[in-house]
C-alpha positions as CSV (number, residue, x, y, z in Angstrom):
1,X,-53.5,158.9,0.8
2,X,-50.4,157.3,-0.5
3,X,-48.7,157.4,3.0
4,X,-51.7,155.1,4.5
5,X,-51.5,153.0,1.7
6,X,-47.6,152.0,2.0
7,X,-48.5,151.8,6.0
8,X,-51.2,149.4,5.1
9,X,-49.2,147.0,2.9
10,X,-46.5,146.8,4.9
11,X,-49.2,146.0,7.9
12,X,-50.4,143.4,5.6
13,X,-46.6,141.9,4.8
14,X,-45.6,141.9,8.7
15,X,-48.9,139.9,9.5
16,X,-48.0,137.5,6.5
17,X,-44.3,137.2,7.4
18,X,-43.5,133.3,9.1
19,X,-43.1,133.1,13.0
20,X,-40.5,130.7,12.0
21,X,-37.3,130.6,10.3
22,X,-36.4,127.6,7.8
23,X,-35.0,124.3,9.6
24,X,-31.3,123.8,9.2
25,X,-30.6,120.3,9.3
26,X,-27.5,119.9,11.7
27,X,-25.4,116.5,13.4
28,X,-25.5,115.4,17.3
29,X,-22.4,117.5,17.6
30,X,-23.8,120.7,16.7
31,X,-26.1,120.8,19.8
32,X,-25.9,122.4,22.8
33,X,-24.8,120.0,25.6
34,X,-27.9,120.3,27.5
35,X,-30.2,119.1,23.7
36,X,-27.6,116.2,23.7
37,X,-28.2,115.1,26.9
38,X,-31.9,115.7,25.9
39,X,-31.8,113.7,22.9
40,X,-29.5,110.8,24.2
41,X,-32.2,110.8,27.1
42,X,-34.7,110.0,24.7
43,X,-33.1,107.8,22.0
44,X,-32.9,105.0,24.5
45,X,-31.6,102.9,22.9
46,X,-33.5,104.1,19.4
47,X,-31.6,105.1,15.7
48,X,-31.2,108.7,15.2
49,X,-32.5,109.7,12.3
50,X,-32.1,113.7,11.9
51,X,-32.3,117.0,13.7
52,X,-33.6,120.1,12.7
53,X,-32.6,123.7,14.2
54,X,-35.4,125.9,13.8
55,X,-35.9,129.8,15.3
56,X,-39.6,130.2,16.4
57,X,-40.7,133.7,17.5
58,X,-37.4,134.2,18.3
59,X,-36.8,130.7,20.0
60,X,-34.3,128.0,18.7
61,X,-36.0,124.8,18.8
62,X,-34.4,121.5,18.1
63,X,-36.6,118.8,16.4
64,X,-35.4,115.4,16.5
65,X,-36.5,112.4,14.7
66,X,-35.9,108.6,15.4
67,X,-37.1,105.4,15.6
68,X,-37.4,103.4,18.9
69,X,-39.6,99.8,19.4
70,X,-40.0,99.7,15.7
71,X,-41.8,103.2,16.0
72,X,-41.1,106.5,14.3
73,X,-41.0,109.2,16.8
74,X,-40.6,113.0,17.0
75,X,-39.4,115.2,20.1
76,X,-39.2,119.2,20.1
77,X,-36.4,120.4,22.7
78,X,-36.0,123.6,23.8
79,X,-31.6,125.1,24.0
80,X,-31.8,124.4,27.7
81,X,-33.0,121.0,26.9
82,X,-36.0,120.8,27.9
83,X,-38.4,118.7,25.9
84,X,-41.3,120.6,24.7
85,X,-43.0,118.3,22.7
86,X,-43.4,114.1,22.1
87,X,-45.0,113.0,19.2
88,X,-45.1,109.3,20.1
């Protein structure tokens, strides 16, 4: 009984564990070349305002937030620079 019962908690603490890792805040230089050319891409022209490297389910994201056109704006990119997300 005490066997199925450690099995089941730890079940329980796997399921509850975060698909995500905390976000490290880093600069423009800490990016791969591929999210600079992403981000620079995007910015057109906009202010940088900060950059957050995140691992989700094993993925390192990049989320990047500036303003552009008086607008605050949010992208998710992808190492290989892809964009994965606009938040416009």
């Amino acid at each position: 009984m005490r066997h199925s019962t450690a099995v089941l908690l730890a079940a329980c603490m796997l399921l509850a564990w975060p698909a995500s890792s905390p976000a490290d805040e880093v600069s423009i230089d800490q990016v791969p070349p591929a999210v600079r050319a992403a981000i620079e891409r995007e910015l057109r022209g906009g202010k940088l305002e900060e950059i957050e490297r995140e691992t989700r389910n094993g993925r390192t994201v990049y989320e990047v937030e500036f303003k552009r056109d008086g607008k605050d704006r949010e992208i998710h990119v992808a190492e290989d620079g892809t964009v994965l997300k606009r938040d416009d």
